[in-house]
C-alpha positions in Angstrom: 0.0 0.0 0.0 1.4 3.6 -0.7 1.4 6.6 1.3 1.2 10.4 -0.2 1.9 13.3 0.9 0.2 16.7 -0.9 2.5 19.7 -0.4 1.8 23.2 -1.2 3.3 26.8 -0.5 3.0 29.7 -2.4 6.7 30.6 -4.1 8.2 34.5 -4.4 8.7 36.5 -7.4 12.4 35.3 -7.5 11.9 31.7 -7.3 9.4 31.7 -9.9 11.2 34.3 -11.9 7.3 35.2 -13.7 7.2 39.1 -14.5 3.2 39.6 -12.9 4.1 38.2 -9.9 4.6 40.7 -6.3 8.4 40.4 -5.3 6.8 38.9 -1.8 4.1 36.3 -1.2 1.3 36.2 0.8 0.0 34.2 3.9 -2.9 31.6 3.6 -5.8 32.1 6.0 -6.9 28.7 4.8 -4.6 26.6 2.8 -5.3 24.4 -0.4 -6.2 21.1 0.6 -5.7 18.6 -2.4 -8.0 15.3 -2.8 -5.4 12.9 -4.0 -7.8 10.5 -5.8 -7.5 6.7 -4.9 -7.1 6.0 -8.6 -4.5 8.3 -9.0 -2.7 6.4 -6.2 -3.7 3.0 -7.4 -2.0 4.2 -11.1 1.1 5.4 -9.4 0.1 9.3 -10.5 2.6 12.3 -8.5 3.5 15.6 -10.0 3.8 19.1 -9.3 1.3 21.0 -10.5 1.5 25.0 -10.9 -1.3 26.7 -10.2 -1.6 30.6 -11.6 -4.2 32.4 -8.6 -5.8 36.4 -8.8 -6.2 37.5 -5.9 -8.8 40.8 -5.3 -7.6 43.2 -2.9 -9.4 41.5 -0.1 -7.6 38.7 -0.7 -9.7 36.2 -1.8 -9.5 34.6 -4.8 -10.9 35.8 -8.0 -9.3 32.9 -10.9 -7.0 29.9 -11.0 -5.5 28.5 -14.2 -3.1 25.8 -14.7 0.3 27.3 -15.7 1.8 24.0 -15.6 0.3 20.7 -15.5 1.5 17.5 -13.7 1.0 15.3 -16.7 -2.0 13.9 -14.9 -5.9 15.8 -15.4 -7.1 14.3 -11.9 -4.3 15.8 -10.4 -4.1 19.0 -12.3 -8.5 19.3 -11.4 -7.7 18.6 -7.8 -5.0 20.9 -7.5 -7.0 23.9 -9.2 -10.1 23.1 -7.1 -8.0 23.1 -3.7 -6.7 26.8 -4.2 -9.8 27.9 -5.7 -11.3 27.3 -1.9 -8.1 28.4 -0.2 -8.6 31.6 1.4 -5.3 34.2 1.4 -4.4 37.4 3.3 -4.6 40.3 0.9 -1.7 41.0 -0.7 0.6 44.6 0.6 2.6 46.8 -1.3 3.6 49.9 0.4 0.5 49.0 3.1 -1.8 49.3 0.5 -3.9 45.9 -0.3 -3.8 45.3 -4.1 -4.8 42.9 -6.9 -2.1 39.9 -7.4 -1.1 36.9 -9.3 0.7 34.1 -7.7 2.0 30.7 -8.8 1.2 28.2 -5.9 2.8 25.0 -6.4 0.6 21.6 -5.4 3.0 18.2 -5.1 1.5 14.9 -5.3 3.7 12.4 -4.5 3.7 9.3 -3.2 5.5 7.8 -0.6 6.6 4.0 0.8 5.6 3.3 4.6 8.2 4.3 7.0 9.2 0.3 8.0 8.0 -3.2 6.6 6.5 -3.2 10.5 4.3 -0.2 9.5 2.9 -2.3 6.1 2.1 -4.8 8.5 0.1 -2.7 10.8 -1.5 -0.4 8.5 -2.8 -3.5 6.2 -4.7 -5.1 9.3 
């Protein structure tokens, strides 16, 4: 049986290097929370999928696109659909809240148990 693990942060203007991005990120008030499908599991699907979000200047979100897929749809949906829901902090320049675009990166990935002991245990 395999084990995943669905990790997301939002990246910087200088790690993504894309020109409409802030040069800081914002905080999450709720964070994306990716369904990792059982079927994607069963077929062994992981990725990183890059999600492009606008943000309004009260933060919450006003559009997600796919600005680079995972190679897989049902992780690509999954990933879009999780930071459509997430909820941000507005983003500040100068104090002022403004509009933003941010690439948030969702990894699917999946991972072996920790021991043969814990196969065991968790198969029981």
């Amino acid at each position: 049986m395999k084990y995943f693990s669905a990790i997301f942060f939002l990246l910087s203007a200088i790690t993504c290097q894309a020109q409409e991005m802030p040069n800081q990120a914002t905080n999450y008030v709720v964070a994306p929370n990716p369904v990792y499908l059982p079927v994607s599991m069963k077929l062994g699907e992981e990725g990183l999928v890059m999600v492009r979000v606008l943000l309004n200047v009260s933060g919450e979100v006003e559009g997600v696109g796919l600005h680079k897929t995972s190679g897989f749809s049902r992780l690509d949906d999954s990933a879009l659909a999780a930071v459509a829901k997430a909820k941000f902090q507005p983003y500040r320049a100068n104090g002022a809240a403004m509009r933003a675009t941010f690439l948030v990166p969702v990894k699917f990935q999946l991972e072996p148990p920790a021991s043969p002991a814990d196969e065991v245990r968790r198969s029981e």
